[in-house]
N, C-alpha and C positions, 0 to 999 in steps of 0.2 A: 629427179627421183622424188617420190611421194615422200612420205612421211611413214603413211600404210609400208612401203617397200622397207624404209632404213627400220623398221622396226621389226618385221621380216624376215631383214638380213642377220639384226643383231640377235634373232632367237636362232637361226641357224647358225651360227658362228660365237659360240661361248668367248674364243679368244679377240674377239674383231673388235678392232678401235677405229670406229666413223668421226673422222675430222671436220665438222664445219669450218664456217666462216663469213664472216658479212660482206658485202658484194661491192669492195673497195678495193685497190689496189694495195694498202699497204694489211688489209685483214686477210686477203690473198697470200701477200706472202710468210706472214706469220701463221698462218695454216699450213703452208707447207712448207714452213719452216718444222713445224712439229711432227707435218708428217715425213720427213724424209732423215729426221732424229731419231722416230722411234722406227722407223721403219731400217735402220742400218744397227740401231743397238740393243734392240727387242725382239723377241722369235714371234712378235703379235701380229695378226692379219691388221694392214692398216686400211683403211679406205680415205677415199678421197670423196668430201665432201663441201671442197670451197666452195664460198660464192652460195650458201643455202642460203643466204635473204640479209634480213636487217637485223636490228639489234632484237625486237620481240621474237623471230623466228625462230633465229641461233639459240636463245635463252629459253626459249618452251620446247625445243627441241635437247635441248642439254638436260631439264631439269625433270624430263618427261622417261631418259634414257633413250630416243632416238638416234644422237650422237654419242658420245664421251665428250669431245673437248672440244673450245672453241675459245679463241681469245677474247678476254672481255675487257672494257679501261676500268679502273677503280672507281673514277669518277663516274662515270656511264651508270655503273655497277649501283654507287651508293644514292645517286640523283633520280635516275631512269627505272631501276629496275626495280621491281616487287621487294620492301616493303616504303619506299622512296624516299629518302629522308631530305627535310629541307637545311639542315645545319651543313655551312661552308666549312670543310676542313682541308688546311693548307697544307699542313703537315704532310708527306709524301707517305714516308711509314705508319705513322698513326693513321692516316685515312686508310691504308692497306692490311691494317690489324683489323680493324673495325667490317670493313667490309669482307676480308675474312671468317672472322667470326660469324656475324650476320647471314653468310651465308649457308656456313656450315649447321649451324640449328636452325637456320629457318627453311630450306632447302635441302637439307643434304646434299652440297656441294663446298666442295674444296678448292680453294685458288695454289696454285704453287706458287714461287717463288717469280717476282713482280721483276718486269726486266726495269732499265730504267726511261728509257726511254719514255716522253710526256707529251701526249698528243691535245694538248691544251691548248684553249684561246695565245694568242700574243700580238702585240701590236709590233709593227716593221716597219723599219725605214725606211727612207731611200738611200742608200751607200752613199751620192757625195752631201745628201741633207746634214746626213749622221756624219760626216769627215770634219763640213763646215760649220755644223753645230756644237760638236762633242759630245751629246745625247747619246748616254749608251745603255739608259735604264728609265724605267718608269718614272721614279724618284725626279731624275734629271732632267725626263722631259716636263713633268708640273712645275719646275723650277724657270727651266726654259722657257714655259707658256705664260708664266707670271711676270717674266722678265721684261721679256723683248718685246718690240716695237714693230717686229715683220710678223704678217699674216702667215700662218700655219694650214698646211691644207690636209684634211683628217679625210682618208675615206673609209667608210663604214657599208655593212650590209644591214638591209632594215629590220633584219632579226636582232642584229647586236646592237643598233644603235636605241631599242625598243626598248630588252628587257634589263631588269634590276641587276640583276649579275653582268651584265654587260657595261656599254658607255654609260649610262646614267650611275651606277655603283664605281666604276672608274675613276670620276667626275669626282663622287664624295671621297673614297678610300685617300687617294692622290692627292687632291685639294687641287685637279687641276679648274682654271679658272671657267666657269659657265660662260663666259660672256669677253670681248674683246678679240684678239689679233689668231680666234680661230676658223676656219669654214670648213664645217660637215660637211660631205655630199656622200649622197644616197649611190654606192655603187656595187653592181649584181658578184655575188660571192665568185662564181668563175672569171672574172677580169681582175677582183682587188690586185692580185699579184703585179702584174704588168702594168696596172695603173700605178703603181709606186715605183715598179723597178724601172720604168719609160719618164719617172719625172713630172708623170701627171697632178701625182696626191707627194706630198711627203712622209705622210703616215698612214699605216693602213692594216688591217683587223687580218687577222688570217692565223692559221693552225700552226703547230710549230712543229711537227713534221711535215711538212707537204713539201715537194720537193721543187715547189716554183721557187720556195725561198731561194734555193742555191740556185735555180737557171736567171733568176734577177739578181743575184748577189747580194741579197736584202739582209738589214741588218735588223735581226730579233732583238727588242727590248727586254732589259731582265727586267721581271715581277720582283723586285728590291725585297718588296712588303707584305708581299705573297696573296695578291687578289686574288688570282686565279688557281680553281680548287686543280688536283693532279689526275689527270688519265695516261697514270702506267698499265701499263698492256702488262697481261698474265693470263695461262691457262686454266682454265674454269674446269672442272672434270665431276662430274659424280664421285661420292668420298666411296662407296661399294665399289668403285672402278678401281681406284687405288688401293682398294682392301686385296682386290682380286688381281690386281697386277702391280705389286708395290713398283716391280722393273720399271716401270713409264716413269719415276721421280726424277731419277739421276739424270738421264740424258736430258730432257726438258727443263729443269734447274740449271744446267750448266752453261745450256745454249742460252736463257734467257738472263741472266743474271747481267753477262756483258755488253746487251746490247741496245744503244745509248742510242738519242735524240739525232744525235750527228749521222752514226753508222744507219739507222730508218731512214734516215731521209736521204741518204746515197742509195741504198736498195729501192726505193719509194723512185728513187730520180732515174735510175736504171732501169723500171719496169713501165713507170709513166712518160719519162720524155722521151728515153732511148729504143723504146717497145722492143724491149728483152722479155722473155717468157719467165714469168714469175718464181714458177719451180724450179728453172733453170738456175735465176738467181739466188734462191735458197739453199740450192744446193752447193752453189760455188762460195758461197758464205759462210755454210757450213763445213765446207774442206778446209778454205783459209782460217778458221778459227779453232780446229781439230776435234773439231764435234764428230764430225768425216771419218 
């Protein structure tokens, strides 16, 4: 659907909430996660508009009133999007006030309440690496790297292994060691998973929701020291949407408040590995947790 059209729609229909969404599986189902929340505890037309494009799309179609809502990450939010700021903030909440704010006077738009779930950089193991190393944090592995005597096999994609917020910032944050019993290698972002879950890399760069994590049984290293800034997922809305239908808080508050890094990446793993219908599985997520 155009743009012209969703625009169209939302002058013919005072009460209609048009749901985007970014055209990934787990922004799929947090679109309809929202929409199948307000569409069970709201009298409002909802529409269905997953999958409208990418991060720029969703966000000038939200801030334009094309859509009402679409989930956006804090981080995304406070890095990527209009007015961009370069300052790394760790803090989960503080980064979620801020870019609250920020949006609401610079945009008029409104975040609600931030699930927790954090779709953030993380480096992974390999399950028996991490059993026979005991590596179970950032911290531990620059201790590890500084330590030992066995070569370490890192795989990186050449976007992260490039920029400053990435391996090179790593490097310094950690103190792990530039040089010795390490080997980079250059590997394309859709195989890192199964190059570390297969034994090939020991270490490997990937998202901490995706749900290859669990079909390799990978073990997420904690950010001890907090490098890596936070992309919690929250819904973005026009603040006149929520003037006009305060009803959309409560349900969308309640489903997103509880749901965590672990619980995304079991719905993420249900719609990508097991090719479950997205909606399907929003929906059955939403009865089990009595959103329903």
């Amino acid at each position: 659907m155009t743009a012209g059209c969703l625009t169209l729609a939302t002058q013919f229909r005072s009460d209609s909430i048009q749901i985007g969404s970014k055209r990934f599986t787990e922004q799929e189902i947090l679109g309809y996660l929202a929409y199948e929340s307000l569409n069970a505890n709201t009298d409002l037309h909802v529409d269905d508009q997953t999958g409208l494009g990418g991060t720029t799309t969703n966000f000038q179609a939200v801030d334009s009133g094309e859509i009402q809502l679409y989930w956006e990450y804090t981080g995304t939010a406070w890095q990527t999007l209009p007015p961009e700021q370069d300052e790394v903030i760790a803090d989960p909440e503080e980064l979620y006030n801020k870019v609250k704010e920020e949006f609401e006077t610079e945009h008029g738009l409104t975040f609600l309440e931030r699930a927790p779930l954090n779709n953030t950089y993380v480096l992974m193991a390999n399950p028996e690496w991490s059993e026979q190393t005991g590596v179970e944090s950032l911290s531990g592995l620059a201790s590890y790297l500084t330590e030992t005597d066995t070569q370490t096999t890192v795989a990186l994609n050449a976007e992260f292994q490039d920029r400053a917020d990435g391996w090179p910032g790593l490097l310094d944050h950690y103190g792990f060691p530039e040089e010795g019993q390490i080997d980079v290698r250059n590997i394309e972002s859709g195989l890192l998973y199964q190059v570390v879950g297969e034994g090939e890399a020991d270490i490997g760069v990937g998202f901490n929701t995706d749900p290859r994590i669990l079909q390799f049984d990978l073990q997420v290293l904690e950010d001890d020291e907090q490098f890596f800034p936070s992309y919690n997922a929250a819904p973005m809305i026009p603040t006149s949407t929520i003037e006009s239908h305060p009803s959309i808080r409560e349900p969308l508050n309640e489903m997103s408040t509880d749901l965590t890094t672990e619980q995304i990446r079991e719905l993420n793993n249900r719609v990508a590995i097991d090719n479950a219908n997205p909606q399907t599985v929003a929906r059955e997520y939403l009865r089990e947790t009595g959103v329903l």
